[in-house]
Biopython code that builds the backbone (N, CA, C, O; Angstrom):
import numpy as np
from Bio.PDB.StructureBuilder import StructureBuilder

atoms = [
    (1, "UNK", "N", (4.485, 8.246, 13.309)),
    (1, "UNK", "CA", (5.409, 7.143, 13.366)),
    (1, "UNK", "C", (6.810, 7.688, 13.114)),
    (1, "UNK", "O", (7.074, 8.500, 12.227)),
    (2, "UNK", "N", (7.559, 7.242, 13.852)),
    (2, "UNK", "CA", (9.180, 7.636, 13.826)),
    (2, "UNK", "C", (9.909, 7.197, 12.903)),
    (2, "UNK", "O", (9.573, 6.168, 12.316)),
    (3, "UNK", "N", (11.058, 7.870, 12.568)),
    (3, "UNK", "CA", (11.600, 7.636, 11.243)),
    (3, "UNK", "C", (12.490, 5.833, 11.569)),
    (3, "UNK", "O", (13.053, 4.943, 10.931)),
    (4, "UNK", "N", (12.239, 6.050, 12.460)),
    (4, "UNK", "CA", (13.225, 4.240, 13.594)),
    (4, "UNK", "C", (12.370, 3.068, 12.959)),
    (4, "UNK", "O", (12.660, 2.005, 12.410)),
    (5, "UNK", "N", (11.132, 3.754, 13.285)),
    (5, "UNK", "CA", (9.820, 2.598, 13.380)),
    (5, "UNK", "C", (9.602, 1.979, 11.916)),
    (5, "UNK", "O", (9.528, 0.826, 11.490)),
    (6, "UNK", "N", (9.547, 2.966, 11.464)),
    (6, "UNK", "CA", (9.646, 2.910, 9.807)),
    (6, "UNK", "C", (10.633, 2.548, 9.049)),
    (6, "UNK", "O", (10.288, 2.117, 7.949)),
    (7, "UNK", "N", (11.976, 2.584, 9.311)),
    (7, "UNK", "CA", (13.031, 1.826, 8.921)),
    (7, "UNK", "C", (12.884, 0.503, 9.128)),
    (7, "UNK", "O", (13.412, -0.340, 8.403)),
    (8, "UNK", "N", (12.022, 0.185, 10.314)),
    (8, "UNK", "CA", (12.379, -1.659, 11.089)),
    (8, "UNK", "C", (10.954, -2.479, 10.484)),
    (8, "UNK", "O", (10.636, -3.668, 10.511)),
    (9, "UNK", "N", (10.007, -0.786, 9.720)),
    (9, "UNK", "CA", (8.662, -2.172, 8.854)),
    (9, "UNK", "C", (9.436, -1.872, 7.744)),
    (9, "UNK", "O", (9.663, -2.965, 7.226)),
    (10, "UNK", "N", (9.960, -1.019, 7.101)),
    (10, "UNK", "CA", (10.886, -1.510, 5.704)),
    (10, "UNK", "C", (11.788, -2.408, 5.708)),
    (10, "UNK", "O", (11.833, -3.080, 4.677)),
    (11, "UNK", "N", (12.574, -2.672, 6.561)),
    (11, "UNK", "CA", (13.268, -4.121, 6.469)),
    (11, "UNK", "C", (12.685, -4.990, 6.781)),
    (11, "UNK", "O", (13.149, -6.127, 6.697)),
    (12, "UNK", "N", (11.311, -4.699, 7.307)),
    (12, "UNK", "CA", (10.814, -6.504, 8.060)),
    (12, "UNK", "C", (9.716, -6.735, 6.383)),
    (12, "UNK", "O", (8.987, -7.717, 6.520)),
    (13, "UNK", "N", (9.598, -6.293, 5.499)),
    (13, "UNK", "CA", (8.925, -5.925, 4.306)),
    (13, "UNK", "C", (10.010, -7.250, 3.418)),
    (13, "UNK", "O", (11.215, -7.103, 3.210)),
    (14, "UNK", "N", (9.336, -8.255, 3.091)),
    (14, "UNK", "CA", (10.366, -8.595, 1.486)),
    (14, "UNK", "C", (11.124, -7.951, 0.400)),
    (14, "UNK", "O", (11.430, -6.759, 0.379)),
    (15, "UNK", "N", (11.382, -8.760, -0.428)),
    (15, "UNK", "CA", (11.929, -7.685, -1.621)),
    (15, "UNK", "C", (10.605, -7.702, -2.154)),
    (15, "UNK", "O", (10.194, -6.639, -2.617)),
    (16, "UNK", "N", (9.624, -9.011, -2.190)),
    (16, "UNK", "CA", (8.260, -8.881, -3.158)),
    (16, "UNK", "C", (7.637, -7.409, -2.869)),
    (16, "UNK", "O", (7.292, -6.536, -3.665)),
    (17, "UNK", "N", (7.609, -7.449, -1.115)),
    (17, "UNK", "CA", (6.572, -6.290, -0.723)),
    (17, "UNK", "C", (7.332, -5.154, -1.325)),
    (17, "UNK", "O", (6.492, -4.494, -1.936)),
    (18, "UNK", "N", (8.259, -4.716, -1.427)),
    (18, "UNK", "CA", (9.285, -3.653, -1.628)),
    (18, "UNK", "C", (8.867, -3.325, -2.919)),
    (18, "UNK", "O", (8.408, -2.209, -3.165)),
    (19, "UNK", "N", (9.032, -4.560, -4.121)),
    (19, "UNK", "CA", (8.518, -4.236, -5.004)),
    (19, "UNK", "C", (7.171, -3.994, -5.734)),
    (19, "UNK", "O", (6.977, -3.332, -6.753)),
    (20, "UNK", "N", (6.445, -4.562, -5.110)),
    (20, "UNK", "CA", (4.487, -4.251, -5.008)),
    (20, "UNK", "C", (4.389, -2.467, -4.662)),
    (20, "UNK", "O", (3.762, -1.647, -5.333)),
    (21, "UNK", "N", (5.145, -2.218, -3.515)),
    (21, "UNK", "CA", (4.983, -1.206, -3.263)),
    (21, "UNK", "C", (5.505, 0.384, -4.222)),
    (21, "UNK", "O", (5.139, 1.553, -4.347)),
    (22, "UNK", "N", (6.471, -0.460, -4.676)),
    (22, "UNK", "CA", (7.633, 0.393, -6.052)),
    (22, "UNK", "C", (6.882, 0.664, -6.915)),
    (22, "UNK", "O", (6.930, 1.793, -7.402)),
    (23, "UNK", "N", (5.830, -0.410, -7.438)),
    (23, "UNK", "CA", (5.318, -0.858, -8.732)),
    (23, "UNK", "C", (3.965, 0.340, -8.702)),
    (23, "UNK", "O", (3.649, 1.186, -9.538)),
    (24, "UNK", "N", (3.301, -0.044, -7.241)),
    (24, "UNK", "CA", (2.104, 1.138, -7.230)),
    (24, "UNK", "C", (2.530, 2.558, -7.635)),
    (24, "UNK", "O", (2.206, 3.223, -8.619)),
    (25, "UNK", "N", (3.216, 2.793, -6.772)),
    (25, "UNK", "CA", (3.818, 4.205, -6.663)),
    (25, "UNK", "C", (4.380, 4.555, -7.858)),
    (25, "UNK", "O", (4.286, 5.780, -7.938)),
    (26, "UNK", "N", (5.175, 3.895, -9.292)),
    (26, "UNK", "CA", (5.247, 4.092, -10.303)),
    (26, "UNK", "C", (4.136, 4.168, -10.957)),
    (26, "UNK", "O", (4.156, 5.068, -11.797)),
    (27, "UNK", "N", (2.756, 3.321, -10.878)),
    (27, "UNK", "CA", (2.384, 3.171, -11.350)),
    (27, "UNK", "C", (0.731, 4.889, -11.399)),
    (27, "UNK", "O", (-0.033, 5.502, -12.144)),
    (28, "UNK", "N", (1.222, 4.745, -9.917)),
    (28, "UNK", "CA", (0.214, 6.296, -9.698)),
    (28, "UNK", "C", (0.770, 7.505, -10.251)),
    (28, "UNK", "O", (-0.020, 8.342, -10.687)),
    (29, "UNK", "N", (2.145, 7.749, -10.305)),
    (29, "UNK", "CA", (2.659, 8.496, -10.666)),
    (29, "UNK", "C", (2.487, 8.654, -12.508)),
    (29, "UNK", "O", (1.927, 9.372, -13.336)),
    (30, "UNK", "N", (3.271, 7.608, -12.443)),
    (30, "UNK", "CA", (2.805, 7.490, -14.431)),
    (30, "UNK", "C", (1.685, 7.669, -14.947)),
    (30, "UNK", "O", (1.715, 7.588, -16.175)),
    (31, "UNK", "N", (0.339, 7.958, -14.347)),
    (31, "UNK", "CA", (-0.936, 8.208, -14.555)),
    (31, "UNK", "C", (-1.233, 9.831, -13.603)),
    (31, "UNK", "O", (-2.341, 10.128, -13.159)),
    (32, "UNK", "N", (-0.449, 10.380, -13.507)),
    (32, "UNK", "CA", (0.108, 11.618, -13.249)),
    (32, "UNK", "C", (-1.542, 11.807, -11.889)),
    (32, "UNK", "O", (-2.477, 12.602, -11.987)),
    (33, "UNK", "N", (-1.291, 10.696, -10.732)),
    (33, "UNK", "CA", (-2.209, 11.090, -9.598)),
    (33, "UNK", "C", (-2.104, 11.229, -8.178)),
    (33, "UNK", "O", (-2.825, 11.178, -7.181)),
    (34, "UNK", "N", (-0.349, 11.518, -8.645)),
    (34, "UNK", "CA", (0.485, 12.047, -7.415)),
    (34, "UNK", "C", (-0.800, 12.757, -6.508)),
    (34, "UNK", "O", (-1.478, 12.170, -5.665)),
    (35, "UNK", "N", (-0.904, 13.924, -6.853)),
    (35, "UNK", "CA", (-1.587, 14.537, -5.659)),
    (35, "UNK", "C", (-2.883, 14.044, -5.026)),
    (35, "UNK", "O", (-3.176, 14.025, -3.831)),
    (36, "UNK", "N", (-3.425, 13.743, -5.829)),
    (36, "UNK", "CA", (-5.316, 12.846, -5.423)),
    (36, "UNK", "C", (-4.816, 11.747, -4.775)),
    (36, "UNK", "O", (-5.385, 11.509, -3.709)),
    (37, "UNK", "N", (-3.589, 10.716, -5.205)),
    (37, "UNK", "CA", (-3.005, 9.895, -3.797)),
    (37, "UNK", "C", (-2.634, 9.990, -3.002)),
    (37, "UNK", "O", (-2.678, 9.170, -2.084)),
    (38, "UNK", "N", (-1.907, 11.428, -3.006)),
    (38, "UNK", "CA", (-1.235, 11.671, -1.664)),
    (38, "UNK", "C", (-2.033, 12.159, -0.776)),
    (38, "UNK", "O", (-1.770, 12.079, 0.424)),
    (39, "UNK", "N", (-3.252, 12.805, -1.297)),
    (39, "UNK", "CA", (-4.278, 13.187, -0.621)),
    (39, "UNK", "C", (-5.398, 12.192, 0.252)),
    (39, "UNK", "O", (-5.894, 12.265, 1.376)),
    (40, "UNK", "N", (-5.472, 11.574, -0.486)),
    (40, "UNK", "CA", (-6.055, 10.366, -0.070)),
    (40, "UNK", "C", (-5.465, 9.848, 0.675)),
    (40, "UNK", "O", (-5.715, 10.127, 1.848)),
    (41, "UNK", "N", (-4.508, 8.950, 0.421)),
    (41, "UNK", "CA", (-3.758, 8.134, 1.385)),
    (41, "UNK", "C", (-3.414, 8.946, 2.714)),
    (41, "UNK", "O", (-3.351, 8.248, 3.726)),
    (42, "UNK", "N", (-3.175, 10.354, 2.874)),
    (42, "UNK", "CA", (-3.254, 10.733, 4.076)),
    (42, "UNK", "C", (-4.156, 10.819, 4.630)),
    (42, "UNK", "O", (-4.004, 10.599, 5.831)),
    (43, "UNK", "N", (-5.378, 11.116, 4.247)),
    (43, "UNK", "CA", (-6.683, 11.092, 5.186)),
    (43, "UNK", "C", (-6.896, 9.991, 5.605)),
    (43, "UNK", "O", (-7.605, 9.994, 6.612)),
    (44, "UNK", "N", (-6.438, 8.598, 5.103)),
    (44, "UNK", "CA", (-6.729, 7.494, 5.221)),
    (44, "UNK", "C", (-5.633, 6.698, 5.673)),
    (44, "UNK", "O", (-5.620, 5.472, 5.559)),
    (45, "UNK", "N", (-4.457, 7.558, 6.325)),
    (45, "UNK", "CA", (-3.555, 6.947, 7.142)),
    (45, "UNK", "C", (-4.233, 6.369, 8.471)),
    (45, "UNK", "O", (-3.908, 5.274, 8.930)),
    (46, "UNK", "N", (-5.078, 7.090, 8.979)),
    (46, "UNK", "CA", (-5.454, 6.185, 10.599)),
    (46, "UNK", "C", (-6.393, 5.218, 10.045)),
    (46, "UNK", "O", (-6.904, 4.530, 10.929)),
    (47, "UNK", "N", (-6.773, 4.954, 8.890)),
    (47, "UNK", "CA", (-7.927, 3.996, 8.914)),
    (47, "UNK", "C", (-7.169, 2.454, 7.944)),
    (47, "UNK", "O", (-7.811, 1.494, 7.519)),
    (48, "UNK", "N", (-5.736, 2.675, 7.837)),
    (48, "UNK", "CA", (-5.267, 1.566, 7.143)),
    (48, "UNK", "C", (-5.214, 0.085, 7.482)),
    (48, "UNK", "O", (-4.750, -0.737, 6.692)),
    (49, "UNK", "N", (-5.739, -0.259, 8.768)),
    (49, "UNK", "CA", (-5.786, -1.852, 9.195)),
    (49, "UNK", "C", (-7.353, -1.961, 8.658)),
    (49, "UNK", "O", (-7.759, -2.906, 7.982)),
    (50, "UNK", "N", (-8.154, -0.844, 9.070)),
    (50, "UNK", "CA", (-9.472, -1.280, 8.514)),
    (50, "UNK", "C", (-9.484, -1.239, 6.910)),
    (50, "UNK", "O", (-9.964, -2.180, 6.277)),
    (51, "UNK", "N", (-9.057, -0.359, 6.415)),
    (51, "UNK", "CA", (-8.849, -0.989, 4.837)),
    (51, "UNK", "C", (-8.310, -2.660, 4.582)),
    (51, "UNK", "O", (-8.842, -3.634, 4.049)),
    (52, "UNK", "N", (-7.201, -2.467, 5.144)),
    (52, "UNK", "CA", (-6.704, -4.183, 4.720)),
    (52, "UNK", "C", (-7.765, -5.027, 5.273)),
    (52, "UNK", "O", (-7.595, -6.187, 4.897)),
    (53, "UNK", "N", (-9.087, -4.851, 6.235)),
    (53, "UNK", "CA", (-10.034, -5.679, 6.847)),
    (53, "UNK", "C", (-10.596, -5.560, 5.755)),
    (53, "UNK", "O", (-10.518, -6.607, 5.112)),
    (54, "UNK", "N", (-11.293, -4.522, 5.086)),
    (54, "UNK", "CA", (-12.225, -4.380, 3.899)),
    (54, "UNK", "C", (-11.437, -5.287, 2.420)),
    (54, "UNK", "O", (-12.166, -6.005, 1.734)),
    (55, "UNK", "N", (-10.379, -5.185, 2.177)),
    (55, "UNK", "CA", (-9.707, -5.886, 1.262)),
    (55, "UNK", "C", (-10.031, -7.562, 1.663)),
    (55, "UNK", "O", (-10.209, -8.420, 0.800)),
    (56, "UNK", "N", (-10.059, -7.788, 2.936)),
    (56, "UNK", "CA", (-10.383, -9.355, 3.150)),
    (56, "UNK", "C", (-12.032, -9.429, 2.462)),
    (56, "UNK", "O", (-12.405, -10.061, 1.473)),
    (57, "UNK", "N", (-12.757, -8.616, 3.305)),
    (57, "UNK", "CA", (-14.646, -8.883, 3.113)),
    (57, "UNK", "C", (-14.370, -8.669, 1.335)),
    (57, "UNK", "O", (-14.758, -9.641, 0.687)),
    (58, "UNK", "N", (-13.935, -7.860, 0.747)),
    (58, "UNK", "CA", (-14.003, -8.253, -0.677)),
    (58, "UNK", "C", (-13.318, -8.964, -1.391)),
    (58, "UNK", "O", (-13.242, -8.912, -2.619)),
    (59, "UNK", "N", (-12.731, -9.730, -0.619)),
    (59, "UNK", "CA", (-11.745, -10.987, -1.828)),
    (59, "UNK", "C", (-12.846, -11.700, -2.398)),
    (59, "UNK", "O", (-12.844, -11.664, -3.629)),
    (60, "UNK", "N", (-13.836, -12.372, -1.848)),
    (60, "UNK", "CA", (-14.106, -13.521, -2.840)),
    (60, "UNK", "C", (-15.352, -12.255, -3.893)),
    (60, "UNK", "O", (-16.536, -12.559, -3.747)),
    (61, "UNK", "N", (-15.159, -11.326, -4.585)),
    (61, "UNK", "CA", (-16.153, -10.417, -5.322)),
    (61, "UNK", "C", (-14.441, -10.214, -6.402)),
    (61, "UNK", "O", (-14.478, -10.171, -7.632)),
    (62, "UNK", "N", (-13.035, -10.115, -5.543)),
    (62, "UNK", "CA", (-12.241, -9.762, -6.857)),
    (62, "UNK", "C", (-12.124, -10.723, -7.259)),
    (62, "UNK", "O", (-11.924, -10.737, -8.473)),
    (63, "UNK", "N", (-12.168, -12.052, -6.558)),
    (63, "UNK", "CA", (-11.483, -13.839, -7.366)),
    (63, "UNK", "C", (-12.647, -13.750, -8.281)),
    (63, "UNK", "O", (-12.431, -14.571, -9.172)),
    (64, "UNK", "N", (-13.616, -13.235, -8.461)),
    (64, "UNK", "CA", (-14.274, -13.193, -9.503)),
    (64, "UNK", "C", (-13.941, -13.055, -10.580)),
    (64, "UNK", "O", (-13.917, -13.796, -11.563)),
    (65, "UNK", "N", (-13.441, -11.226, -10.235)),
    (65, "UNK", "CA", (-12.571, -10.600, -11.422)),
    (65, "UNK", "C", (-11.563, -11.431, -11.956)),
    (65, "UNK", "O", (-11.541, -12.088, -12.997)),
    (66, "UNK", "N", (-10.849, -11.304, -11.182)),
    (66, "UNK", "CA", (-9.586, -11.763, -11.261)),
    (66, "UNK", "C", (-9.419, -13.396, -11.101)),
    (66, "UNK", "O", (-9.903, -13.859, -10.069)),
    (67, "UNK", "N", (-8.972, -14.047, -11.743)),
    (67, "UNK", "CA", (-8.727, -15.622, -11.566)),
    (67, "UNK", "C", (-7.444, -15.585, -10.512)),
    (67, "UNK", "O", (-7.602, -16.405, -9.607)),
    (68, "UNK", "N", (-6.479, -14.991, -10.439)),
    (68, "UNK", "CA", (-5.522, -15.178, -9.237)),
    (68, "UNK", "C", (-4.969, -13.675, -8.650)),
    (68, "UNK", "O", (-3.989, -13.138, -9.167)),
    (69, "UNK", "N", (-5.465, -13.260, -7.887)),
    (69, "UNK", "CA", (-5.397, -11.832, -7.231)),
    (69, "UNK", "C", (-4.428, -12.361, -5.671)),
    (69, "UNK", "O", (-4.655, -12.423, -4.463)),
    (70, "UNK", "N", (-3.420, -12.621, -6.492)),
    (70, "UNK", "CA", (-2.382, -12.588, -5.930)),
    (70, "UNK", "C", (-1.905, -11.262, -5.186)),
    (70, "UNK", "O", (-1.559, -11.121, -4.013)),
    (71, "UNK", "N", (-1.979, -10.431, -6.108)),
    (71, "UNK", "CA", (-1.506, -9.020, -5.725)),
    (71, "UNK", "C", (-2.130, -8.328, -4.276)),
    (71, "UNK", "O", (-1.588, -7.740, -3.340)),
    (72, "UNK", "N", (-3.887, -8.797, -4.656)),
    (72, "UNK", "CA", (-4.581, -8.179, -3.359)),
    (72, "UNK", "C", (-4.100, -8.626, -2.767)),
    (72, "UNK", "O", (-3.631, -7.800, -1.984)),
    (73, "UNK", "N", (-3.763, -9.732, -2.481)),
    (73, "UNK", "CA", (-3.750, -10.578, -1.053)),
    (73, "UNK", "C", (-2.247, -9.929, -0.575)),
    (73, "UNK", "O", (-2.119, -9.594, 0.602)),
    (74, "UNK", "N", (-1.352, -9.798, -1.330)),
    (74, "UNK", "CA", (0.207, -8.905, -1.291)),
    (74, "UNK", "C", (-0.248, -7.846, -0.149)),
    (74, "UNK", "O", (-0.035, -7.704, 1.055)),
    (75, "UNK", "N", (-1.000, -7.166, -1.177)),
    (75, "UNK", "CA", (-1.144, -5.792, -1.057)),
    (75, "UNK", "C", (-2.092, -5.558, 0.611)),
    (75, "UNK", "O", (-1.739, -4.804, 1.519)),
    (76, "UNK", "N", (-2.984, -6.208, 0.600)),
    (76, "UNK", "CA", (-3.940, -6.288, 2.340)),
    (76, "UNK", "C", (-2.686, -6.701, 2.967)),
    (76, "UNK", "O", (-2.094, -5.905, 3.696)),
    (77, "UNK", "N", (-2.067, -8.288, 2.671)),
    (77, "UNK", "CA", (-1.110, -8.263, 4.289)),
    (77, "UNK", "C", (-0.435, -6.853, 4.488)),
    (77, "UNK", "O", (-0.524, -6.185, 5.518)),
    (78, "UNK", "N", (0.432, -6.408, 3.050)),
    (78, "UNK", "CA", (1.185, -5.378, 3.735)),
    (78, "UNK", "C", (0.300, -3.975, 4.393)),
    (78, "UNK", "O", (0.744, -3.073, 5.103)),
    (79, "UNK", "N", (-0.875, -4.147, 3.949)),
    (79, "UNK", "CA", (-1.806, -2.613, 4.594)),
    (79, "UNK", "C", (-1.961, -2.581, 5.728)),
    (79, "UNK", "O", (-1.839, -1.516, 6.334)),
    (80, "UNK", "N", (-2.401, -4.194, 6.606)),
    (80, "UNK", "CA", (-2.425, -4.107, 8.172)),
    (80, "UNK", "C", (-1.393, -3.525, 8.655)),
    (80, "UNK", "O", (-1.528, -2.750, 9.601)),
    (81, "UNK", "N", (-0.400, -3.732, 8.210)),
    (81, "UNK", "CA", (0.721, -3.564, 9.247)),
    (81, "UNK", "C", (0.751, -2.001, 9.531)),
    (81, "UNK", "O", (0.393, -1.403, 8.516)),
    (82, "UNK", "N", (1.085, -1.075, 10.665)),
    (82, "UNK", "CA", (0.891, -0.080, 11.291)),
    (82, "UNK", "C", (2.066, 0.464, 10.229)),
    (82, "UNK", "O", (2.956, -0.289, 9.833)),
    (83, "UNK", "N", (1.950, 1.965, 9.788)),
    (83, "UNK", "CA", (2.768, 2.314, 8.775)),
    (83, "UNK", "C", (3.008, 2.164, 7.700)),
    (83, "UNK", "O", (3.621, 3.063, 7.124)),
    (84, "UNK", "N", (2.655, 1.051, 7.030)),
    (84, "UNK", "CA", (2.699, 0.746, 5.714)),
    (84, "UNK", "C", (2.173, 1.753, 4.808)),
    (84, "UNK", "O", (2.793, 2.012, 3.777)),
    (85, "UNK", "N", (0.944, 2.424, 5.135)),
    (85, "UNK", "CA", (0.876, 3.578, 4.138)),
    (85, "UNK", "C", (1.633, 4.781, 4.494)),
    (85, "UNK", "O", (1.222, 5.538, 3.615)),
    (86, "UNK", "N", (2.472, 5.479, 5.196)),
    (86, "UNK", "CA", (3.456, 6.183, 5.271)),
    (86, "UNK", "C", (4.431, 5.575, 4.281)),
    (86, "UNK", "O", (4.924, 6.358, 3.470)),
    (87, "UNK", "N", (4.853, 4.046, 4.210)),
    (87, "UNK", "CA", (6.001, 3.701, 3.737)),
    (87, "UNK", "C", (5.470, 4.486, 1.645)),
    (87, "UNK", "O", (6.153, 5.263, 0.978)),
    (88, "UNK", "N", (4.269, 3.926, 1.302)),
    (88, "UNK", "CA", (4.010, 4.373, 0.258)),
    (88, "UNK", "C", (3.721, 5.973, -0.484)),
    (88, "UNK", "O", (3.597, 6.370, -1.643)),
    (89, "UNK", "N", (3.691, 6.705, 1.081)),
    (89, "UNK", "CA", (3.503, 8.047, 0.855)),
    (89, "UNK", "C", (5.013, 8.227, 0.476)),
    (89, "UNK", "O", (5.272, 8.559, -0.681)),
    (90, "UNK", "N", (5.882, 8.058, 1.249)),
    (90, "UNK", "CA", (7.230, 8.802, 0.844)),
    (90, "UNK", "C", (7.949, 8.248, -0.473)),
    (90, "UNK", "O", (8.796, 8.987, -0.976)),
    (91, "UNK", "N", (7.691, 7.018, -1.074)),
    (91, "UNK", "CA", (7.962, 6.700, -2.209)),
    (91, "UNK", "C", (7.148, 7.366, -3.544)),
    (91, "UNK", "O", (7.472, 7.540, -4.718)),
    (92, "UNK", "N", (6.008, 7.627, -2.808)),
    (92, "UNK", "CA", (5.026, 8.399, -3.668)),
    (92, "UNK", "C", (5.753, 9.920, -4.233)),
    (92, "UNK", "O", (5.806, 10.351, -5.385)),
    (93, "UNK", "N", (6.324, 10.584, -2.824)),
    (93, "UNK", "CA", (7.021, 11.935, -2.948)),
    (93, "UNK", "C", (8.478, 12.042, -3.113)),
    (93, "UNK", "O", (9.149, 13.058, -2.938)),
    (94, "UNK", "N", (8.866, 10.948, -3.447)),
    (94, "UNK", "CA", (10.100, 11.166, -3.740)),
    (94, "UNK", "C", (10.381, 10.582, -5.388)),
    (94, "UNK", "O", (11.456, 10.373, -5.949)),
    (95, "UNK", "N", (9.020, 10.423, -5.882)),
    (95, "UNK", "CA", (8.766, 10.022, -7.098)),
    (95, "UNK", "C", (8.263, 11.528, -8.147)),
    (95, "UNK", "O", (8.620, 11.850, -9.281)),
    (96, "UNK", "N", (7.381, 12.139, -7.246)),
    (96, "UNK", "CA", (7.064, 13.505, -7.800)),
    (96, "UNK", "C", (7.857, 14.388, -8.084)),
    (96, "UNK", "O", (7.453, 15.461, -8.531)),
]
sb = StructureBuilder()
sb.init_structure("model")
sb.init_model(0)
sb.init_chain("A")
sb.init_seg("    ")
for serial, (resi, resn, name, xyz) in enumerate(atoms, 1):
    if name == "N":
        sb.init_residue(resn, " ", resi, " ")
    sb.init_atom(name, np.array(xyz, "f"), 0.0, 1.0, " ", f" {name:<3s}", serial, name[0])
structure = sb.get_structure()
């Protein structure tokens, strides 16, 4: 994905998504799993619409957990979208 393409899903992104996405990436980092995410999330760059599909088949197993999993539901819309995990890789590495 081009650095164009990726500028035009970061602005088409909210400030919420912006910050969901801030919040992970602090939040992987502060648990010092920079590399096992970055690793991950790249192998699992071509398979990111089917993740956000799998995040749907398990919502009603987290509303369990969770009484308002607000966040998942955040977090799947923004995964369909083509690029979205690039957008979290480079916040990831510019956090390391």
């Amino acid at each position: 994905m081009s650095d164009g393409e990726l500028a035009t899903l970061e602005a088409s992104l909210s400030d919420d998504d912006r910050a969901l996405l801030d919040q992970l990436a602090e939040g992987i980092v502060r648990r010092r799993l920079t590399p096992a995410a970055l690793f991950f999330l790249e192998s699992m760059k071509p398979m990111g619409f089917v993740g956000s599909q799998m995040m749907v088949f398990l919502r009603p197993i987290i509303s369990v957990v969770w009484s308002d999993p607000v966040r998942w539901d955040q977090l799947q819309r923004i995964l369909e979208r083509r690029g979205s995990i690039e957008l979290l890789l480079r916040r990831l590495e510019a956090r390391a």
